[in-house]
TORPA-4810 file (N, C-alpha, C, O; in nm, 3 decimals):
<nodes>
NODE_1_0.082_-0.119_0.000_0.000_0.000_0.000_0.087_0.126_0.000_0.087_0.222_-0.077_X
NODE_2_0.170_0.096_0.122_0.299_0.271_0.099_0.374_0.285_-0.065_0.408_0.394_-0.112_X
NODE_3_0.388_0.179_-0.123_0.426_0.170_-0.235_0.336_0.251_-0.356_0.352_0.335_-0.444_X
NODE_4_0.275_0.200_-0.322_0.116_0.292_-0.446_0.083_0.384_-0.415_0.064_0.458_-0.512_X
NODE_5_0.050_0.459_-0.258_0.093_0.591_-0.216_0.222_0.653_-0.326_0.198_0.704_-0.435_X
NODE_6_0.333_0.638_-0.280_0.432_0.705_-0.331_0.423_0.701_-0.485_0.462_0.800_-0.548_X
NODE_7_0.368_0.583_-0.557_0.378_0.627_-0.651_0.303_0.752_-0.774_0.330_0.819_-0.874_X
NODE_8_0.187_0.716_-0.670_0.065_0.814_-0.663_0.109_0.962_-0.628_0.037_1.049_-0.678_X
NODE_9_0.206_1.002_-0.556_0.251_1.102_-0.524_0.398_1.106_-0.612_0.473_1.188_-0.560_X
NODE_10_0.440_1.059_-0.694_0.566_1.098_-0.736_0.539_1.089_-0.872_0.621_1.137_-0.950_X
NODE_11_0.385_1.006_-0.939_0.355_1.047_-1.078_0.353_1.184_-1.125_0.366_1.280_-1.049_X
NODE_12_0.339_1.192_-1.239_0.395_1.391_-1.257_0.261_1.411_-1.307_0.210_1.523_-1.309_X
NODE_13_0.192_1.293_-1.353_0.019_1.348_-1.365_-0.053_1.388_-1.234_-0.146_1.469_-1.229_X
NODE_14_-0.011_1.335_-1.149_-0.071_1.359_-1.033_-0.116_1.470_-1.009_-0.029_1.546_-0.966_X
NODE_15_-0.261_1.535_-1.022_-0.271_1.689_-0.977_-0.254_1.723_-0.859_-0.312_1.651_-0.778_X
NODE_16_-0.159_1.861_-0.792_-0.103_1.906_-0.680_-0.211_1.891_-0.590_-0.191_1.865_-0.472_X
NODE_17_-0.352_1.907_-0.649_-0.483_1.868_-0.544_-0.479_1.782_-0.515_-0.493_1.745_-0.398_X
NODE_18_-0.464_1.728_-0.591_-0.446_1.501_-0.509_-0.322_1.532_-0.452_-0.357_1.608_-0.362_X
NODE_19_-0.226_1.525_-0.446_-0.091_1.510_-0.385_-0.138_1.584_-0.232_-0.120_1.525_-0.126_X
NODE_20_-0.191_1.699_-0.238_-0.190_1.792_-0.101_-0.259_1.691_-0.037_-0.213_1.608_0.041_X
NODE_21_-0.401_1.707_-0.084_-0.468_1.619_-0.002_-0.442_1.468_0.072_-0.493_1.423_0.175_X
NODE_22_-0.342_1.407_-0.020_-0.303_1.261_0.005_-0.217_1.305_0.147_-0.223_1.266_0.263_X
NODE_23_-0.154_1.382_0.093_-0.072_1.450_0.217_-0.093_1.438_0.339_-0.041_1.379_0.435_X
NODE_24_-0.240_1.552_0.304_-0.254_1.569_0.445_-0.339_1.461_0.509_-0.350_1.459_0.632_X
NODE_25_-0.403_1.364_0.427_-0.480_1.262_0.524_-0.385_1.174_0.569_-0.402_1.123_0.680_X
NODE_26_-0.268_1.141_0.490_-0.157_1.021_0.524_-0.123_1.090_0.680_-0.069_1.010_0.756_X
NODE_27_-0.150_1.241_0.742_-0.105_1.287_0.870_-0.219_1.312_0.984_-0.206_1.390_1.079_X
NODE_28_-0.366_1.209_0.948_-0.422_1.193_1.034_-0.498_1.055_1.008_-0.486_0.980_0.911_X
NODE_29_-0.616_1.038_1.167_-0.631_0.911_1.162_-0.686_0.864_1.053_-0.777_0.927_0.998_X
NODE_30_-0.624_0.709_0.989_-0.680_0.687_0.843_-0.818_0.668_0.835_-0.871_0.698_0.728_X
NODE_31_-0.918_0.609_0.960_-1.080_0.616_0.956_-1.150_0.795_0.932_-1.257_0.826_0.880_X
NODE_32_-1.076_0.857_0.973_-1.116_1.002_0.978_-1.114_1.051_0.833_-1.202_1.103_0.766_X
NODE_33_-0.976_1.017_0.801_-0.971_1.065_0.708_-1.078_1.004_0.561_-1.122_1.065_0.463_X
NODE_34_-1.089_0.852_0.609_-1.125_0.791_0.480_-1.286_0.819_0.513_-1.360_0.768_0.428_X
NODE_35_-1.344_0.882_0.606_-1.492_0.896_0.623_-1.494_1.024_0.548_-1.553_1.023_0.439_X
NODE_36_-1.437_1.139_0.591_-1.378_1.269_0.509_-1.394_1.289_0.372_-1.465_1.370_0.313_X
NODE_37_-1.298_1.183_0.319_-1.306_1.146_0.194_-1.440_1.084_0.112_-1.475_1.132_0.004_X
NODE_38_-1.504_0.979_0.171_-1.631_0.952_0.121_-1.741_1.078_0.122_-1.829_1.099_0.039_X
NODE_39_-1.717_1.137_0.215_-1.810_1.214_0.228_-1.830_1.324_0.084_-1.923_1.352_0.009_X
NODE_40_-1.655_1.376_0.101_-1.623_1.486_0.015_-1.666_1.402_-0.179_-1.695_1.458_-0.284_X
NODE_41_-1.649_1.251_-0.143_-1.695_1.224_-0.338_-1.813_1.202_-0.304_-1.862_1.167_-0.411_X
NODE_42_-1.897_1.197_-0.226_-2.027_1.206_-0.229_-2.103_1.351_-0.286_-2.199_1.369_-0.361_X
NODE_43_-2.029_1.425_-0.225_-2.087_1.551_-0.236_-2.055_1.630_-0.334_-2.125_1.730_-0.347_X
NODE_44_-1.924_1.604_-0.443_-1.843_1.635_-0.555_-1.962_1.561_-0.684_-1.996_1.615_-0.790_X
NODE_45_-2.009_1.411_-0.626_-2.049_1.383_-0.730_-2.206_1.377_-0.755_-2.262_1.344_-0.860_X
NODE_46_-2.285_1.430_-0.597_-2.411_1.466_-0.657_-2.376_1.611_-0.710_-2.472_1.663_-0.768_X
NODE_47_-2.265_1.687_-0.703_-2.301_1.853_-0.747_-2.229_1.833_-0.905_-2.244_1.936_-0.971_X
NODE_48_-2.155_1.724_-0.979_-2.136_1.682_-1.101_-2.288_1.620_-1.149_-2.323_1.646_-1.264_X
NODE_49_-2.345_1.568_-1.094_-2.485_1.512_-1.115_-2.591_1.587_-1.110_-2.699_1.538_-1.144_X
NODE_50_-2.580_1.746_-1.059_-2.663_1.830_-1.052_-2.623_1.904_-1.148_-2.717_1.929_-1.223_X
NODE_51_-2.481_1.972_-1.193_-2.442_2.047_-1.299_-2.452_1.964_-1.456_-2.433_2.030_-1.558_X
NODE_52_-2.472_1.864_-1.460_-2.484_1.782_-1.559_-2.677_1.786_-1.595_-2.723_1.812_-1.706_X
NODE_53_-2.741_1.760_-1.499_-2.859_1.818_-1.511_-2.932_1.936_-1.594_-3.007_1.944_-1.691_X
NODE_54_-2.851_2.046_-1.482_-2.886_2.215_-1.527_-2.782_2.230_-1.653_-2.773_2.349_-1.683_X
NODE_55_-2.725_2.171_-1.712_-2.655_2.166_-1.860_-2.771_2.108_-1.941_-2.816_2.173_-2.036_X
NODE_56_-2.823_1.985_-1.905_-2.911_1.893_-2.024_-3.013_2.006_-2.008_-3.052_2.064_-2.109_X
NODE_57_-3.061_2.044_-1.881_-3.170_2.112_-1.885_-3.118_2.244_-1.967_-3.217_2.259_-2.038_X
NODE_58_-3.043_2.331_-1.999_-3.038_2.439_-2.063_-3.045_2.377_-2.237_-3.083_2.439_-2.337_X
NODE_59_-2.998_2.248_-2.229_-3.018_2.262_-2.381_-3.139_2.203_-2.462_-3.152_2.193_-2.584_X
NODE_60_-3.236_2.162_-2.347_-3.336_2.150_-2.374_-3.462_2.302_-2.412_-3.555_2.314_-2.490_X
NODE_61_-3.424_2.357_-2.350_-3.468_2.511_-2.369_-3.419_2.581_-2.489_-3.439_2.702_-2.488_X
NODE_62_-3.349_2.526_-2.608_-3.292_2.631_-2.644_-3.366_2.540_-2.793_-3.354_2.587_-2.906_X
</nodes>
């Protein structure tokens, strides 16, 4: 697992947003962090699921 971390952090695709973040959860408790985390793609991907919406919906109007 530390292995795929690092590599995850030393790919050069890696966006600096993923890297920070990996960061900073690798420096607290990993349940905290990984509840954190579900929470945060929960909420990333109903507001991709809502902007994807109000898109279909605008081009239905037009």
């Amino acid at each position: 697992m530390e292995l795929e971390i690092q590599t995850v952090l030393s790919a050069p695709d890696t966006s600096r947003w993923l890297c920070d973040a990996l960061n900073s959860a690798l420096d607290r408790d990993s349940t905290d962090a990984t509840n954190d985390a579900e929470y945060l793609c929960d909420l990333l991907t109903r507001r991709t699921n809502a902007l994807s919406l109000a898109s279909e919906a605008s081009w239905d109007d037009q």
